[in-house]
C-alpha positions as CSV (number, residue, x, y, z in Angstrom):
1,X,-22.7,29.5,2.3
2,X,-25.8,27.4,2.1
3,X,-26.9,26.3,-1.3
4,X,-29.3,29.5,-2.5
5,X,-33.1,28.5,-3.7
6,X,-32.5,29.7,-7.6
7,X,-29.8,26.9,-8.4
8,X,-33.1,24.3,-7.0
9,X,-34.3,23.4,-10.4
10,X,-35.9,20.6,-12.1
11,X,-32.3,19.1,-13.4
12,X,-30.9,19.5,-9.6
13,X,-33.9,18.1,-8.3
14,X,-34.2,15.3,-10.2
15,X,-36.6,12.0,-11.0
16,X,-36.3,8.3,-10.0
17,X,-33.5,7.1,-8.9
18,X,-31.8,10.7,-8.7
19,X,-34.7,12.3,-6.9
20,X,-34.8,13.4,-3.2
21,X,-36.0,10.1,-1.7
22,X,-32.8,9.0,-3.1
23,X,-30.7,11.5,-1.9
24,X,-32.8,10.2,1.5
25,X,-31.7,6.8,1.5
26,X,-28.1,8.1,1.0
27,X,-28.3,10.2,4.3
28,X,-29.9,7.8,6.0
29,X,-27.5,5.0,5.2
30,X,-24.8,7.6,6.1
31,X,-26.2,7.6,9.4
32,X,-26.0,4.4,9.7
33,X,-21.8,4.5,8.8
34,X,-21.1,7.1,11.7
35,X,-21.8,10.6,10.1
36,X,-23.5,12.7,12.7
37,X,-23.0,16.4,11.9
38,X,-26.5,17.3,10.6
39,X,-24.5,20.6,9.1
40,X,-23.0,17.6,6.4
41,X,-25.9,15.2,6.2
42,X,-28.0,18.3,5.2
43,X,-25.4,19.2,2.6
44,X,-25.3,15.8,1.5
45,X,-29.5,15.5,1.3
46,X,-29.2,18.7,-0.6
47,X,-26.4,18.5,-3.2
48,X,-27.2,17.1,-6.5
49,X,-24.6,14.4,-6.8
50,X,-26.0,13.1,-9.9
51,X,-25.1,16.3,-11.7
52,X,-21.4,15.5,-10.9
53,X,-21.4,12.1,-12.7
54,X,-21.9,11.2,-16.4
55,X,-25.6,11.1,-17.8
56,X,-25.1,7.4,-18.1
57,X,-23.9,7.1,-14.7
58,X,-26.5,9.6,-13.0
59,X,-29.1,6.6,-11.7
60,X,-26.4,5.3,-9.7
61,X,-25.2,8.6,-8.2
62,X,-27.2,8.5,-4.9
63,X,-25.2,5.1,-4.2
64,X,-22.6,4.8,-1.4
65,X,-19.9,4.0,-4.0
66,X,-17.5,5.8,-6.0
67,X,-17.6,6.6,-9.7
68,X,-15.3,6.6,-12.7
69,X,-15.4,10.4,-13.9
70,X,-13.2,9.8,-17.0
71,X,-9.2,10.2,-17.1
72,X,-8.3,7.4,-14.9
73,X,-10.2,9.4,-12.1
74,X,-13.0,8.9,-10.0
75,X,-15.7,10.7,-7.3
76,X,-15.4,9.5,-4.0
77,X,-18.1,7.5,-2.2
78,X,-20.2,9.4,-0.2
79,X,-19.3,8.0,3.2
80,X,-15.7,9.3,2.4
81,X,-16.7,12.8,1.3
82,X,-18.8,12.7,4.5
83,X,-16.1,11.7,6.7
84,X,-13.1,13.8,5.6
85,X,-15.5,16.8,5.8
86,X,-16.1,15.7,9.4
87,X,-12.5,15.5,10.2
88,X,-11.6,18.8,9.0
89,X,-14.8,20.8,10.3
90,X,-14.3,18.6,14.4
91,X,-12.5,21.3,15.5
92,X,-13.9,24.1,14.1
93,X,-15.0,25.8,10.7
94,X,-11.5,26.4,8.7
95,X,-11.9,30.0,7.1
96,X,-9.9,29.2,4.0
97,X,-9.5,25.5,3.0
98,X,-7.1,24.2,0.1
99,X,-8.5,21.1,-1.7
100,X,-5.6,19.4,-4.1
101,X,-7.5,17.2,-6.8
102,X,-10.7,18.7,-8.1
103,X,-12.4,15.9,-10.2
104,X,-15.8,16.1,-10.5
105,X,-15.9,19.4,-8.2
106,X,-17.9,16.9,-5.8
107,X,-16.2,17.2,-2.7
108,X,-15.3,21.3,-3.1
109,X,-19.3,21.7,-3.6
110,X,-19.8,20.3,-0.3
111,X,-17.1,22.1,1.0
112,X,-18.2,25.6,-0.6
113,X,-21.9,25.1,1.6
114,X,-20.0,24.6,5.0
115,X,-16.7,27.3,5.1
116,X,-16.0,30.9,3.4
117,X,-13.4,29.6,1.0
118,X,-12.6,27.4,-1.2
119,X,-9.2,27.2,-3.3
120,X,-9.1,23.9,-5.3
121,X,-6.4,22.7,-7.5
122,X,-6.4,20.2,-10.7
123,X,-4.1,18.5,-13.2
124,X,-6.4,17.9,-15.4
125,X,-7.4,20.2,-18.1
126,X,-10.8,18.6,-18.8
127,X,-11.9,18.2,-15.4
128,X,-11.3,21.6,-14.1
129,X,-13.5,22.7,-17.0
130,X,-16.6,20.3,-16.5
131,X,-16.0,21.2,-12.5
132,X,-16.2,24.7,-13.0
133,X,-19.4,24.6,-15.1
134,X,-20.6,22.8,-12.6
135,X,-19.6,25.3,-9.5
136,X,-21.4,28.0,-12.5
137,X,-24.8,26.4,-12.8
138,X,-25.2,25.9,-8.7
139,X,-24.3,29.0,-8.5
140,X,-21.2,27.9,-5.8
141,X,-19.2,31.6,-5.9
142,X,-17.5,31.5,-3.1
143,X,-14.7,28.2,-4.9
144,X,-11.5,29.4,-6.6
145,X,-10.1,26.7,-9.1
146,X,-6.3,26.2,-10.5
147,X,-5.1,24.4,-13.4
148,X,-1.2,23.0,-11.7
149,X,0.5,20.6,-10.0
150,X,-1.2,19.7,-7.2
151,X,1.8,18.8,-5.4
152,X,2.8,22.7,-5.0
153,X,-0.6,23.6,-4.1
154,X,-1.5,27.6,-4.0
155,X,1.3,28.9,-2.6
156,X,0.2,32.7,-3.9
157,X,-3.0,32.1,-1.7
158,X,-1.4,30.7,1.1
159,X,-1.6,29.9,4.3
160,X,-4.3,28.2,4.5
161,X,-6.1,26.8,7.7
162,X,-6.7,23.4,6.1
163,X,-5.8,21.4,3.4
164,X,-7.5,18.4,2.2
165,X,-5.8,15.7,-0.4
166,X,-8.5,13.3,-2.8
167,X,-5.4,11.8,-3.9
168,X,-2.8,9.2,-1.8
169,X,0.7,9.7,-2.0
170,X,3.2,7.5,-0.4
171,X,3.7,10.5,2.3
172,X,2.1,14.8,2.3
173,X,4.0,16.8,0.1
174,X,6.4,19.0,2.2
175,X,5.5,22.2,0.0
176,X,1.9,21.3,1.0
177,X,2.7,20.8,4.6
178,X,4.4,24.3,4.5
179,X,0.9,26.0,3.7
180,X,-0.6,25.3,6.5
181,X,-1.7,28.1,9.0
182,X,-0.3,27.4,12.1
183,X,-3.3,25.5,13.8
184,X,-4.1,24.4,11.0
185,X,-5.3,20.5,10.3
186,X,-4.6,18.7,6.6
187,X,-6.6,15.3,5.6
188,X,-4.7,12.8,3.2
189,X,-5.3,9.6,2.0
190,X,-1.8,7.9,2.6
191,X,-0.6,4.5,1.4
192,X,0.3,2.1,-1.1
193,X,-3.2,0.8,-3.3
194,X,-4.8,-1.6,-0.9
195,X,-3.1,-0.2,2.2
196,X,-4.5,3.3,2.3
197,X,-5.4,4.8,5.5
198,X,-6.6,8.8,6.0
199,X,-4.9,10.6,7.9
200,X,-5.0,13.5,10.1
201,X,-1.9,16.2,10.2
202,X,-2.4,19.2,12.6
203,X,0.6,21.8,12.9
204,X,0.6,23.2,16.4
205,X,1.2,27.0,17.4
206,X,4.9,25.7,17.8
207,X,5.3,24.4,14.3
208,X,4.7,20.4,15.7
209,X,3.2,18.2,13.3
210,X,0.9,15.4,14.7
211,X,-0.3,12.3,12.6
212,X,-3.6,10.9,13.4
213,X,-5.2,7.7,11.2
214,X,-8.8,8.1,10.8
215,X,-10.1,5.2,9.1
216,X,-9.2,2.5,6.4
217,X,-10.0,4.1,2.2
218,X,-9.2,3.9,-1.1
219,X,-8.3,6.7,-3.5
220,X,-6.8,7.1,-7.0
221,X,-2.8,8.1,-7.0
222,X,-1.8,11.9,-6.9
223,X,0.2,12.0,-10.0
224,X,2.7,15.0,-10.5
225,X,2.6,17.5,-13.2
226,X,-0.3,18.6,-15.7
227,X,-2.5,17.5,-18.4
């Protein structure tokens, strides 16, 4: 699952402000902000984020910030990839994770180095094409990719043993919530703008459902319907 030695070339690696002592920094500063699974950070050194990000945008790509991506959307800051891949990988590595919003295809590349599967869902015509391209040229084959709704998710591909929002809703989607393995742990950004918080939801054997706030964000609206 690891990212293969033939997608390492000189427009991954990169120059300047988008080479690896940039990438360096980033890890480092990650550090810094709590991330300590060295199974991310390594992804995270690794991971061309600049290829992810408009040309114009590419010498700021290695910056703990997000990043308009076009369409109102935008790719997360680093820390929050970091730390939502943390909180679904704590307690184990998921076998089968559902990601609803696929932007930039950012956050499902790091995914796609650290579980089996990948199913990812976006609304956005556009962005699920440039994403794609993107999982093509790094050579990422283990990510499936869905033009829909992300509110119903993948129900044909369902259950899955974690499901991660890069979206905030007001609440989680019941017909989300009801793809979830039991066992199974879902991340969401929850929240009005300005009053987000991420969240933890973890079904028990029993069909329980635990909340669990992880830390304060910030995150675009998860719209309904497609475009």
């Amino acid at each position: 699952m690891r990212m293969t030695a033939s997608i390492r070339t000189p427009e991954a690696a990169g120059l300047g402000m988008t080479s690896q002592r940039a990438r360096d920094r980033l890890v480092a500063k990650l550090r810094e902000e709590g991330i300590a699974d060295p199974r991310i950070l390594d992804v995270m050194r690794t991971l061309p984020r600049h290829l992810f990000v408009d040309e114009a945008l590419a010498p700021r790509a290695y910056e703990n910030t997000a990043l308009p991506i076009g369409h109102g959307q935008t790719i997360s800051q680093p820390w929050v990839v970091a730390r939502m891949t943390a909180a679904l990988l704590e307690h184990g590595v998921p076998s089968r994770v559902l990601e609803i919003g696929t932007g930039s295809g950012y956050q499902a590349a790091v995914l796609a180095q650290l579980v089996p599967e990948v199913f990812t869902v976006e609304r956005i015509e556009e962005l699920l094409r440039q994403a794609r391209r993107r999982f093509r040229k790094l050579k990422l084959e283990n990510i499936r990719s869905r033009h829909d709704d992300g509110h119903l998710g993948w129900p044909a591909e369902g259950p899955f043993d974690a499901i991660i929002l890069t979206a905030a809703g007001e609440s989680v989607p019941q017909d989300l919530l009801a793809q979830l393995a039991p066992g199974g742990v879902l991340l969401a950004p929850l929240g009005p703008s300005g009053h987000q918080r991420l969240v933890r939801v973890r079904v028990d054997a029993e069909g329980g459902v635990q909340h669990e706030a992880l830390a304060n964000v910030s995150f675009v609206p998860l719209l309904g319907g497609i475009g």
